[in-house]
C-alpha positions in Angstrom: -4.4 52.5 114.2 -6.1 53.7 111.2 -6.3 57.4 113.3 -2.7 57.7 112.7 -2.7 57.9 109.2 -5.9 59.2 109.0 -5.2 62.7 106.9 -8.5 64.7 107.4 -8.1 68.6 107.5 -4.8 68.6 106.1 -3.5 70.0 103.1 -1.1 68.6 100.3 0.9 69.7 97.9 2.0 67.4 95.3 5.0 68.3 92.3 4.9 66.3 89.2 1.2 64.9 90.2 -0.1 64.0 86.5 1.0 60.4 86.6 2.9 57.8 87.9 5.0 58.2 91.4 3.1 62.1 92.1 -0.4 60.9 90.9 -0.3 57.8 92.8 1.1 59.6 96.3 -1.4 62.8 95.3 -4.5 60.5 95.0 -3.3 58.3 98.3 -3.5 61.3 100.2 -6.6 62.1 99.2 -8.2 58.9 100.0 -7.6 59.3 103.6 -8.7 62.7 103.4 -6.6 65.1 103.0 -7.2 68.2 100.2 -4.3 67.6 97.4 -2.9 70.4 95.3 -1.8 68.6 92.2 1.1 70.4 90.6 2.5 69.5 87.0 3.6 71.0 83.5 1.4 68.8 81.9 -1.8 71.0 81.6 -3.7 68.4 79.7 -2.3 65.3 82.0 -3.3 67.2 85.2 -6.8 68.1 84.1 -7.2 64.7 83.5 -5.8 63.1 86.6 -7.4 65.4 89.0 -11.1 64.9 87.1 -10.5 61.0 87.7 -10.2 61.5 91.4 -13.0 64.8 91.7 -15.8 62.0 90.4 -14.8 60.0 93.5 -15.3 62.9 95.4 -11.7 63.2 96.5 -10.7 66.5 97.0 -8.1 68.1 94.5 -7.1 71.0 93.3 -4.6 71.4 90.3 -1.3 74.3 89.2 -0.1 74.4 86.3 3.8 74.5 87.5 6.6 74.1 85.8 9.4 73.3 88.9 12.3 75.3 86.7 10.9 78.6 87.3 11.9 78.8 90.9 9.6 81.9 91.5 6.2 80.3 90.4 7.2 77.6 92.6 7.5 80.0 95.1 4.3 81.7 94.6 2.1 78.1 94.4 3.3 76.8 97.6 2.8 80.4 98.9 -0.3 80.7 97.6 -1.6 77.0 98.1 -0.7 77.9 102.0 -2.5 81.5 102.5 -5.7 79.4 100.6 -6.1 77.3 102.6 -4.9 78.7 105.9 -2.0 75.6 106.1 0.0 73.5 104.3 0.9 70.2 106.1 2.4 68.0 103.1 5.0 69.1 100.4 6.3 66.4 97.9 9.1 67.3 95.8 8.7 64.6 93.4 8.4 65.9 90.2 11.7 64.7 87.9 13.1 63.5 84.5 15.5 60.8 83.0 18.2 62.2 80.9 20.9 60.7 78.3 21.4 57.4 78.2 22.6 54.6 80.4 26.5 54.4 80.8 26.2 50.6 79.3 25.2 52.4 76.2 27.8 54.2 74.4 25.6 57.1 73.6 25.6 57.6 77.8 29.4 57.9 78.3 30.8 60.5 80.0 32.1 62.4 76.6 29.0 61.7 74.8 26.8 63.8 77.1 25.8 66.8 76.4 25.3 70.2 78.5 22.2 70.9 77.4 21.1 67.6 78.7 23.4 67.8 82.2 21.8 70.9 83.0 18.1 70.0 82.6 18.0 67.2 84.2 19.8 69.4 87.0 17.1 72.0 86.5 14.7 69.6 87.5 15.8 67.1 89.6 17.9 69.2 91.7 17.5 72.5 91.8 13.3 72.1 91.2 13.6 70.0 94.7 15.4 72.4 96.1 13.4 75.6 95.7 10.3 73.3 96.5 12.1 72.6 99.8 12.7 75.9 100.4 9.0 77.3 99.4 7.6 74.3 102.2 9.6 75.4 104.8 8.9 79.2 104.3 5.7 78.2 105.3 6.0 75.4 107.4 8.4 77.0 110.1 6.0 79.8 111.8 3.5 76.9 111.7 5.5 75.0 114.0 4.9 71.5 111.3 4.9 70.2 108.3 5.6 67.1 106.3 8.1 66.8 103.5 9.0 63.8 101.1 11.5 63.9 98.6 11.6 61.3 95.5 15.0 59.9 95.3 15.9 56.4 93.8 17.6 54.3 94.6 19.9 55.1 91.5 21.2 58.0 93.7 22.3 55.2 96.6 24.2 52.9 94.7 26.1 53.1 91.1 24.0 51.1 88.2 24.9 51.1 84.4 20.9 51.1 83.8 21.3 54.6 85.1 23.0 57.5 83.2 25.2 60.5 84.8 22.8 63.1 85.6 19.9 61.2 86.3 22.3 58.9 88.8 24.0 62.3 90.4 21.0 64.6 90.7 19.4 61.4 92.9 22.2 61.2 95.0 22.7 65.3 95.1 19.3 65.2 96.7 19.3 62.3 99.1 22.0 64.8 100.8 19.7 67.5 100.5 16.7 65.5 102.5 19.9 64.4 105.6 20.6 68.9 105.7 16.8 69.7 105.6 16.0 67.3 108.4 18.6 68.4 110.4 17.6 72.6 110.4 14.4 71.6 110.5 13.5 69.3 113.0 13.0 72.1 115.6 10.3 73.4 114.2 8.4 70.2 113.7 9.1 69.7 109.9 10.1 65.9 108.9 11.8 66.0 105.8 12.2 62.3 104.7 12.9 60.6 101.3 11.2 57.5 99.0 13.5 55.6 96.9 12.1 53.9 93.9 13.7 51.2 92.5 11.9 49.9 89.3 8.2 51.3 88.6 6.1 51.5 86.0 5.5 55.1 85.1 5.4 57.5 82.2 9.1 58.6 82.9 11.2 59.0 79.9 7.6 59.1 77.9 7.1 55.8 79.2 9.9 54.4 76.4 11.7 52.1 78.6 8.7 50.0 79.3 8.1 49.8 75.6 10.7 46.6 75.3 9.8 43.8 76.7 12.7 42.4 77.4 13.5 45.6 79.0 10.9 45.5 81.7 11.6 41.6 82.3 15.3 42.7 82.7 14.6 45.1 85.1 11.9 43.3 86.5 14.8 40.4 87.4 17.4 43.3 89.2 14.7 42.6 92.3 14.3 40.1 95.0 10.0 39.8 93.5 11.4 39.6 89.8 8.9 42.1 89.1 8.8 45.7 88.0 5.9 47.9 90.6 2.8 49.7 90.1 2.8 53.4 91.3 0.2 52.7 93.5 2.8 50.1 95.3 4.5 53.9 97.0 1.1 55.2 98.2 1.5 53.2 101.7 5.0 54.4 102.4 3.9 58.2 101.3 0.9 57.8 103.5 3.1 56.7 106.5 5.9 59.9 105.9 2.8 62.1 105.4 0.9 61.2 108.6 0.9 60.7 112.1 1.8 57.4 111.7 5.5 58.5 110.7 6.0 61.0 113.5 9.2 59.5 114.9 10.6 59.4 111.4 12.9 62.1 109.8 16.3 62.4 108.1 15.9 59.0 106.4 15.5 58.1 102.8 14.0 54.5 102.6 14.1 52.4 99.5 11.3 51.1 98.0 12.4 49.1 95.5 11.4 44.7 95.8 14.9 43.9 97.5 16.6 45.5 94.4 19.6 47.1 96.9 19.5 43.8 99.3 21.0 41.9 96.2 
């Protein structure tokens, strides 16, 4: 069994990879052997991230990328391929909160503004998008290829922790994984979703898991009454990313302690 997720030879390429969800699915991929291109905006982060996991002789290599400016994303994924002769593993993770939740007053509908709305659609949507389309420029004439999408499971079902363009951009791209899989399933691409409930990452700067009372409150929306560790996502990355998951495509899977089976 462990052959089929066994990753050696393959090559990764991992958006929004300085912490939490991207480090944890960047670094899990590495561990079963695969090399990792680590791709963030956060220069300082990434250097950091990827020297943790270079002194355990895990092979990484970092881009400074910055998933708004569609053409560098382009070129990275471009350029990460033509390296290394391959690329086997896109994750378009990389994403940001914005505004508040709609049980905050500050988070209603009118209170929003479009500066807000369209960054958060920068990112989360059309920054997933153009990383979809840079994996499958160069995962078609390969004939495979691998692609994971962070969702949430904010994007499945309406929640008042959630505000309006976090909420819609999630959904907006748990579409976007169902039309991917479909084109390209014929030329041996998976394209597949994760969908986090609550985890304990440096989202939103890390504010919401400041409060206590916070985490325990989202800690109690699950089935565990507990809020996850990153590294809780690296075995159901490692099964979309390998061999193991090679009956899989089209589906986004929740990942979230029984939060959407309450």
């Amino acid at each position: 069994m462990s052959a089929l997720f066994d990753l050696t030879g393959r090559v990764a390429f991992v958006t929004g990879a300085a912490s939490g969800l991207g480090h944890a699915m960047a670094e899990g991929f590495a561990e079963h052997g695969a090399l990792v291109v680590m791709a963030d905006m956060d220069e300082a982060g990434l250097a950091k991230a990827a020297e943790r996991l270079t002194l355990r002789n895990l092979s990484v290599e970092t881009q400074r990328l910055d998933v708004r400016d569609a053409a560098s994303v382009r070129l990275a994924i471009a350029e990460a391929a033509r390296r290394h002769g391959r690329l086997d593993v896109v994750c378009a993770n990389a994403g940001v909160t914005g505004g508040a939740p709609i049980s905050d007053e500050a988070g209603h509908i009118e209170n929003i503004s479009l500066d807000t709305w369209n960054n958060v659609i920068a990112v989360n949507q059309t920054g997933v998008f153009v990383t979809l389309q840079a994996a499958a420029a160069v995962m078609k004439p390969q004939g495979f290829g691998r692609i994971i999408v962070t969702a949430s499971i904010s994007g499945m079902r309406v929640s008042d922790v959630s505000g309006y363009p976090y909420t819609v951009t999630k959904a907006a791209v748990i579409h976007l994984v169902h039309l991917a899989a479909v084109e390209l399933a014929p030329y041996g691409i998976l394209v597949n979703g994760v969908a986090p409930g609550p985890f304990m990452t440096n989202i939103a700067g890390g504010r919401m898991f400041t409060d206590a009372e916070r985490v325990k409150s989202m800690g109690a929306s699950t089935l565990l009454n507990r809020v996850a560790h990153p590294n809780e996502l690296k075995g159901l990355a490692l099964l979309l990313a390998s061999d193991a998951g090679s009956f899989i495509t089209g589906q986004v899977i929740p990942i979230d302690g029984g939060s959407t089976a309450k």
